[in-house]
C-alpha positions as CSV (number, residue, x, y, z in Angstrom):
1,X,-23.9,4.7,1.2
2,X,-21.9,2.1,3.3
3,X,-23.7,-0.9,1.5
4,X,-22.8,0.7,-1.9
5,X,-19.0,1.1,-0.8
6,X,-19.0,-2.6,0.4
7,X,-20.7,-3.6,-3.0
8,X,-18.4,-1.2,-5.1
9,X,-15.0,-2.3,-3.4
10,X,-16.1,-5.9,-3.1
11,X,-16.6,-6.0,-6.9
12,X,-13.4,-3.8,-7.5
13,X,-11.1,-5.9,-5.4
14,X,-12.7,-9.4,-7.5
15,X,-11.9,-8.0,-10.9
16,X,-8.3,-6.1,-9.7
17,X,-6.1,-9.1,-10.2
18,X,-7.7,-9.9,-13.8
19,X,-7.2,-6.1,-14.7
20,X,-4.0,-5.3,-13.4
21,X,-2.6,-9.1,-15.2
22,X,-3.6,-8.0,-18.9
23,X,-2.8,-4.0,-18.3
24,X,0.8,-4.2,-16.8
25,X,1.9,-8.0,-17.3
26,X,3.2,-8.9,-20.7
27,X,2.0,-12.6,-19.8
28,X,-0.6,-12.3,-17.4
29,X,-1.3,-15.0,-15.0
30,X,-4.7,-16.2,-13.8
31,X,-4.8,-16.1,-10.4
32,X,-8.6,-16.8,-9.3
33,X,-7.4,-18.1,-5.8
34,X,-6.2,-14.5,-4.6
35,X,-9.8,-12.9,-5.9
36,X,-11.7,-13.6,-3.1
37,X,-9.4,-12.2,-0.3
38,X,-9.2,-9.5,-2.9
39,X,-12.6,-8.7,-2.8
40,X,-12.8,-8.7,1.0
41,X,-9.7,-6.5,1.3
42,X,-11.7,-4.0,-1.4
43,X,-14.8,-3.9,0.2
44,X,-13.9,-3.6,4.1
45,X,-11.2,-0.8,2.4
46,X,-14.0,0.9,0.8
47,X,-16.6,0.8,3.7
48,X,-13.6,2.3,6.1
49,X,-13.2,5.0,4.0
50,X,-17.0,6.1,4.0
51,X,-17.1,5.5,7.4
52,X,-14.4,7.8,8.5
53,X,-14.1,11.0,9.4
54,X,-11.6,12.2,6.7
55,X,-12.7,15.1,4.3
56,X,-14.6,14.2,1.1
57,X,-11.6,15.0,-0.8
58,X,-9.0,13.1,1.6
59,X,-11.8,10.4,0.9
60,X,-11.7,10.8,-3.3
61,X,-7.7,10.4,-2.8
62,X,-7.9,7.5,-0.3
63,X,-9.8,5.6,-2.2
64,X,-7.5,6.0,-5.6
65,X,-4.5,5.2,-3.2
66,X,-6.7,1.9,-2.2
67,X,-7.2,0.8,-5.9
68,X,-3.5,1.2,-6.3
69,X,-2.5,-0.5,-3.4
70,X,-5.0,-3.7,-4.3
71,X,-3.3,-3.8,-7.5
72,X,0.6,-3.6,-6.0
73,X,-0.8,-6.6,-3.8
74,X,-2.6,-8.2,-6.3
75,X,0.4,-8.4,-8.7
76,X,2.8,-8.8,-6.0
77,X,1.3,-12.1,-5.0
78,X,0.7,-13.4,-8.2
79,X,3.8,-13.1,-9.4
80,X,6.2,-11.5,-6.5
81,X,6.3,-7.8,-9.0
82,X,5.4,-4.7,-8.4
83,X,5.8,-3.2,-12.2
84,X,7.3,0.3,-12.9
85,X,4.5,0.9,-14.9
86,X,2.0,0.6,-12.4
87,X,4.2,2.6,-9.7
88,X,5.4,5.4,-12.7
89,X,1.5,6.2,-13.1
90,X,0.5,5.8,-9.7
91,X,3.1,8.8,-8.5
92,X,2.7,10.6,-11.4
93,X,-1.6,10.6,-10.8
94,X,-1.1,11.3,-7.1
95,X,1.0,14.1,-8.0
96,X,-1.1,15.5,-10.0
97,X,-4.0,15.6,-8.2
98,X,-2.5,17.5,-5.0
99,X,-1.0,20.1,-7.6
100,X,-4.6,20.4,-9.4
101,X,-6.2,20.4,-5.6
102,X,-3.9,23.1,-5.0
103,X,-1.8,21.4,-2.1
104,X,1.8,21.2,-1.5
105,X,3.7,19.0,-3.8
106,X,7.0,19.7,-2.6
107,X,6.2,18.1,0.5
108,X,4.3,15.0,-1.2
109,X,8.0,14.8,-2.8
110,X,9.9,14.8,0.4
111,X,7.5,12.4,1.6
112,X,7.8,9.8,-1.6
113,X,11.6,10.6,-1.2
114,X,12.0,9.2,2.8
115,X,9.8,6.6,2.2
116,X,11.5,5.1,-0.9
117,X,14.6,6.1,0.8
118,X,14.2,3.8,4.0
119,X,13.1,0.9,2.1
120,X,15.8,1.3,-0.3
121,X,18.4,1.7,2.5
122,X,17.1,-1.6,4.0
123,X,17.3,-3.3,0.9
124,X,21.0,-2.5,0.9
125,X,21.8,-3.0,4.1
126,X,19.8,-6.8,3.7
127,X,21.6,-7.4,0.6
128,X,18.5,-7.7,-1.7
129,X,16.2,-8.7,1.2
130,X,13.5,-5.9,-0.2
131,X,12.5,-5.8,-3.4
132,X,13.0,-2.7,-5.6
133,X,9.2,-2.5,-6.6
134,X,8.3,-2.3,-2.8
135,X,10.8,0.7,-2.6
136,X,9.4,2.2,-5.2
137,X,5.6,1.4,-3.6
138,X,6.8,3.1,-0.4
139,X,7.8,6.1,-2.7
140,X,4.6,6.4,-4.7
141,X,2.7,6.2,-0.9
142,X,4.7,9.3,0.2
143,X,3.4,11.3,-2.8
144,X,-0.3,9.7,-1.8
145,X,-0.4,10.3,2.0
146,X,2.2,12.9,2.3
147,X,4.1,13.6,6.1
148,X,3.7,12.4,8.7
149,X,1.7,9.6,7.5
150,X,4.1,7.8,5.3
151,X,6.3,7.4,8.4
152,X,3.3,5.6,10.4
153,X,3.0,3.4,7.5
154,X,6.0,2.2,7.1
155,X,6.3,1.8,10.9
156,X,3.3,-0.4,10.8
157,X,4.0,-2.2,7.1
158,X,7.2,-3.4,9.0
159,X,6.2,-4.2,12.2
160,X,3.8,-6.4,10.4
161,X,5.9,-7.9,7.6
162,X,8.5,-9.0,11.2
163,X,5.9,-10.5,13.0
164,X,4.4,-12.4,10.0
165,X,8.0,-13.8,9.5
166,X,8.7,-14.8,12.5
167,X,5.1,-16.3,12.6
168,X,6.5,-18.4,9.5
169,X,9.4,-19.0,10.8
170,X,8.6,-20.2,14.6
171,X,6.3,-22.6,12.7
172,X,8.4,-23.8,9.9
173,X,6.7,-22.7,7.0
174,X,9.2,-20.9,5.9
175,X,13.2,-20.5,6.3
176,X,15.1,-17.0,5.9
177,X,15.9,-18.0,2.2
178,X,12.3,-18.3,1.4
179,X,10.8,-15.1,-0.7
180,X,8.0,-13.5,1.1
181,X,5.8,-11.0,-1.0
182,X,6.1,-7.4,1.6
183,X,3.3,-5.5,-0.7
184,X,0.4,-6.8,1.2
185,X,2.6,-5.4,4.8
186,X,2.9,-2.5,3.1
187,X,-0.7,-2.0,1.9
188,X,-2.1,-2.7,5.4
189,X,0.4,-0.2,7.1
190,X,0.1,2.5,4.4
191,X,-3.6,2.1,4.5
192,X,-4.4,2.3,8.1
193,X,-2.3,5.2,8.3
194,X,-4.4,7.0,5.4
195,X,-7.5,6.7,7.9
196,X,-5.2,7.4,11.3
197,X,-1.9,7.5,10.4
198,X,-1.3,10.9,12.3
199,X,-4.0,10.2,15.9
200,X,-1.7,6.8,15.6
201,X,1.9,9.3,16.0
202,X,0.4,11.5,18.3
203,X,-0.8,8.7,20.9
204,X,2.8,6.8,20.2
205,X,4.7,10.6,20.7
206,X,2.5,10.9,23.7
207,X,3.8,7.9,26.0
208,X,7.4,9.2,25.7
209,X,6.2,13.3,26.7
């Protein structure tokens, strides 16, 4: 089984960037150079989710919310977009399956609505700083991983984005006028809090009781 979630991630993270060009570009680009750290990212995404100890359900849903979140990053650093089209179906199919699974949508709403909510707050307070399709990512992750997990994940997403920055910009890579794609900060955060996301707020709520 974890061989055949390597194999099956691996090959869906390769042909992501290809798919999610032609399906939600209007001129999709070729971008062969991101494939194979796509098909890394799938496959160790994959394996994690066999490996852990989530439900098989919570393991169904975490691996649709990994194919959307290899696409966001895909597209995002191909050609720095996040499409509405991609982010419009994505919360519309999470939402749908919690009300078919019979779980709490109003809550999944409440979650896409304060995670949307402090990106889009930090965008305006950074003058443009954050893109509007990674609000609307953090939104759509809400709806996918519900409370409290969307709040570890865009603890961690951030925390990672600032230290990748400052990475950047210690060595000079970079200045703060140069665009940095936040999809891929996002996708690590939101997906390691799909697998821990609540052990990871009750060990940090822990050192302060």
């Amino acid at each position: 089984m974890e061989w055949l979630a390597l194999s099956v991630g691996g090959l869906m993270g390769w042909w992501i960037p290809g798919v999610t060009g032609r399906i939600f570009l209007s001129e999709p680009k070729r971008e062969r150079g991101i494939q194979p750290s796509m098909a890394a990212m799938g496959a160790v995404g994959f394996w994690l989710l066999v490996t852990s100890s989530l439900t098989v359900g919570e393991q169904v849903m975490g691996g649709l919310f990994l194919l959307f979140l290899l696409a966001a990053v895909a597209l995002d650093l191909s050609c720095r977009l996040i499409p509405n089209r991609l982010n419009g179906m994505a919360a519309l199919g999470f939402l749908v399956v919690r009300l078919l699974s019979g779980q709490e949508v109003l809550l999944s709403l409440g979650a896409g609505l304060f995670g949307g909510g402090i990106l889009l707050a930090i965008s305006l307070l950074s003058r443009g700083g954050m893109g509007g399709g990674d609000v609307k990512m953090a939104a759509v992750a809400g709806f996918a991983l519900g409370w409290p997990k969307v709040a570890t994940g865009l603890g961690l997403g951030i925390i990672s984005g600032g230290l990748w920055a400052s990475f950047l910009l210690i060595t000079g890579r970079a200045d703060r006028k140069t665009p940095l794609p936040f999809a891929p900060h996002l996708a690590i955060g939101f997906f390691v809090s799909c697998l821990w996301g609540e052990k990871l707020l009750h060990r940090y709520l822990s050192l302060y009781s």
